[in-house]
PDB file with one MODEL, atoms N, CA, C and O in Angstrom:
MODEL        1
ATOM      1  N   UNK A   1      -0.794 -17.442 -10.215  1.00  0.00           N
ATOM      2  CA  UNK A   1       0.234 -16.479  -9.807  1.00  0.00           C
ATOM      3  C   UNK A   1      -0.204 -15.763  -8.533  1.00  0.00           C
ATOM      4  O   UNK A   1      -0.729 -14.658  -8.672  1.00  0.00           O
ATOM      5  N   UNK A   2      -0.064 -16.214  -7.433  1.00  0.00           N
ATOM      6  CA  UNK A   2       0.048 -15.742  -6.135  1.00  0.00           C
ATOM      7  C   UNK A   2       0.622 -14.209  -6.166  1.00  0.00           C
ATOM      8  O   UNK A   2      -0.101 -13.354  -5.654  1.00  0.00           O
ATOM      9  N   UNK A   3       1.960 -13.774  -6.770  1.00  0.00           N
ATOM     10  CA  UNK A   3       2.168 -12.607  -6.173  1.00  0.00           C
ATOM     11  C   UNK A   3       1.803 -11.710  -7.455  1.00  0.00           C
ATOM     12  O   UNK A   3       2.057 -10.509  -7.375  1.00  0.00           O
ATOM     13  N   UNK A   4       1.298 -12.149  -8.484  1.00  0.00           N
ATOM     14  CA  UNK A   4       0.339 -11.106  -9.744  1.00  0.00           C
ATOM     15  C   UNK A   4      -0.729 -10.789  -8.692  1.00  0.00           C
ATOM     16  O   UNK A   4      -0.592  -9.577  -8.524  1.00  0.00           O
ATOM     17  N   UNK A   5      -1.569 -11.144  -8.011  1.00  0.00           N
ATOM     18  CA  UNK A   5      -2.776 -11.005  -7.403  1.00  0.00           C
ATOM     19  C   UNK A   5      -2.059 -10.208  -5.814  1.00  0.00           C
ATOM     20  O   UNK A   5      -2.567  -9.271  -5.198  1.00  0.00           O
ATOM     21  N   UNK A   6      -0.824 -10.914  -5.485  1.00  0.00           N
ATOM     22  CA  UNK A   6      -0.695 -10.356  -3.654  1.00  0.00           C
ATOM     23  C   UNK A   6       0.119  -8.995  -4.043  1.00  0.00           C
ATOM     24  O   UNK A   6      -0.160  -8.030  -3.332  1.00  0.00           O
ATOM     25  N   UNK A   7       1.137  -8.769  -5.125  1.00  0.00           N
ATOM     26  CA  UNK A   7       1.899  -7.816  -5.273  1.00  0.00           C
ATOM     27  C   UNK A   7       1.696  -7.256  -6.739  1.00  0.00           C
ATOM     28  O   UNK A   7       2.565  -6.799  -7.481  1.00  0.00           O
ATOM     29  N   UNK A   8       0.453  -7.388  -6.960  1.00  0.00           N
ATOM     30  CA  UNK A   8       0.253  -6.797  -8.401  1.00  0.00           C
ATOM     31  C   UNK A   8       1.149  -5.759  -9.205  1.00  0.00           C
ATOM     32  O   UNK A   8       1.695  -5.922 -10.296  1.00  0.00           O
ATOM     33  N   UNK A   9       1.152  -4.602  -8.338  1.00  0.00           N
ATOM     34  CA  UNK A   9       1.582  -3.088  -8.304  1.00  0.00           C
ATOM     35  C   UNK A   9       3.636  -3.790  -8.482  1.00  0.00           C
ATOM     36  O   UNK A   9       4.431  -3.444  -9.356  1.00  0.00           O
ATOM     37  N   UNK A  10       3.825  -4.511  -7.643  1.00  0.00           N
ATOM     38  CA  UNK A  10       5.202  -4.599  -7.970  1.00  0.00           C
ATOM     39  C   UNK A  10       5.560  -5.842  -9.004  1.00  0.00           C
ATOM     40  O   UNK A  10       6.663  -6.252  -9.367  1.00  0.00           O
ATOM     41  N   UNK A  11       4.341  -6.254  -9.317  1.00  0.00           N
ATOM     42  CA  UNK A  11       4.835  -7.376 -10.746  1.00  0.00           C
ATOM     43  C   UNK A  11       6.286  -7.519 -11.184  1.00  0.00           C
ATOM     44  O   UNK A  11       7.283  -8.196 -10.933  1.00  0.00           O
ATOM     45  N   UNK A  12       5.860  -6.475 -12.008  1.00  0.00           N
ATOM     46  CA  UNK A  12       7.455  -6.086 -12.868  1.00  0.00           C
ATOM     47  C   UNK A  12       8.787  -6.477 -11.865  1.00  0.00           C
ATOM     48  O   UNK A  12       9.656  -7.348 -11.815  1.00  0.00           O
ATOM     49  N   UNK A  13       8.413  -5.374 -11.171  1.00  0.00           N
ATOM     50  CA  UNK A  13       9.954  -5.423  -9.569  1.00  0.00           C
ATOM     51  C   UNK A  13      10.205  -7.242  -9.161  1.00  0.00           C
ATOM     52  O   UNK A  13      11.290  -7.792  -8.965  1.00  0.00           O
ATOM     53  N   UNK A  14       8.832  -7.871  -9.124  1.00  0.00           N
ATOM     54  CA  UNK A  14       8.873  -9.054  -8.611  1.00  0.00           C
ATOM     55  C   UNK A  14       9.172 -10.103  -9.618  1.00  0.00           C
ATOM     56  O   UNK A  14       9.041 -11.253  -9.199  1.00  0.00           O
ATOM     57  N   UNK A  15       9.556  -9.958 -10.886  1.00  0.00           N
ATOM     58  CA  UNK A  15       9.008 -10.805 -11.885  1.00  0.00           C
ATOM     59  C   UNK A  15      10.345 -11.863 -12.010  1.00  0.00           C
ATOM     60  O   UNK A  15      10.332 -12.813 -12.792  1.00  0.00           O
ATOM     61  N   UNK A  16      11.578 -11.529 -11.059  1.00  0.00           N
ATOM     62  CA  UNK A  16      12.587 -12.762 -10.751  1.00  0.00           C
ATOM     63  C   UNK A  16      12.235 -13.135  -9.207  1.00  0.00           C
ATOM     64  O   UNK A  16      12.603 -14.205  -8.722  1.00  0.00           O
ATOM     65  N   UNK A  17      11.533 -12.220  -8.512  1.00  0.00           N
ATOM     66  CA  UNK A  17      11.311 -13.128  -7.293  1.00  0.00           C
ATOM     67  C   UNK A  17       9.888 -14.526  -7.151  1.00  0.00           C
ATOM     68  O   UNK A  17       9.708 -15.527  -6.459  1.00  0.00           O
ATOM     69  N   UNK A  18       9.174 -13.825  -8.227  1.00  0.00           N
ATOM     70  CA  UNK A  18       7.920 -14.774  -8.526  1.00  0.00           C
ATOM     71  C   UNK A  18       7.999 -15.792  -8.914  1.00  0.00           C
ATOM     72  O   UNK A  18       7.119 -16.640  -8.767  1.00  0.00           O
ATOM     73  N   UNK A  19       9.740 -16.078  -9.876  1.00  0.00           N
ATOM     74  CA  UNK A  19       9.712 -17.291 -10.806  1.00  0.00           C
ATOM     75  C   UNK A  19      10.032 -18.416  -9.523  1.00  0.00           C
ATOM     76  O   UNK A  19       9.863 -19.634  -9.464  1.00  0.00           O
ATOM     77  N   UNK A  20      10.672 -17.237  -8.355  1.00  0.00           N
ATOM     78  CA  UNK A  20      11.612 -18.761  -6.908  1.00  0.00           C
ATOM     79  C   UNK A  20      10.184 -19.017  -6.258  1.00  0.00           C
ATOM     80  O   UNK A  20       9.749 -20.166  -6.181  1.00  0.00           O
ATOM     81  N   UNK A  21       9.437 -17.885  -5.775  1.00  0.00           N
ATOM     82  CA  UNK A  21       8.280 -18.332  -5.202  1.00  0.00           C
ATOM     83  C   UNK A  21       7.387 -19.572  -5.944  1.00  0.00           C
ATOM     84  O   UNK A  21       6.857 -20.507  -5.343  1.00  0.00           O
ATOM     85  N   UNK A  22       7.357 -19.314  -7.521  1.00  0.00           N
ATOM     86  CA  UNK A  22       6.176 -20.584  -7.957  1.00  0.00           C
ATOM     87  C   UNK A  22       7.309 -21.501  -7.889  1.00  0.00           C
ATOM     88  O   UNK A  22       6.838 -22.563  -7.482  1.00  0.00           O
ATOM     89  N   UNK A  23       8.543 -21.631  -8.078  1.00  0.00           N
ATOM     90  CA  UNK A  23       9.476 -22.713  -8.754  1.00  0.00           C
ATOM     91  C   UNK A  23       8.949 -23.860  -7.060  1.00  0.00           C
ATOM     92  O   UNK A  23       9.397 -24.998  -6.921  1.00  0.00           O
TER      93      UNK A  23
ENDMDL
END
């Protein structure tokens, strides 16, 4: 997980943008 580690702090906020980034 690239943005658990680059955007830790916004996880949560990111946690539908993370699924397009790994997809």
């Amino acid at each position: 997980m690239l943005i658990d580690s680059h955007c830790h702090l916004d996880f949560e906020d990111f946690n539908e943008d993370r699924d397009a980034v790994l997809a």
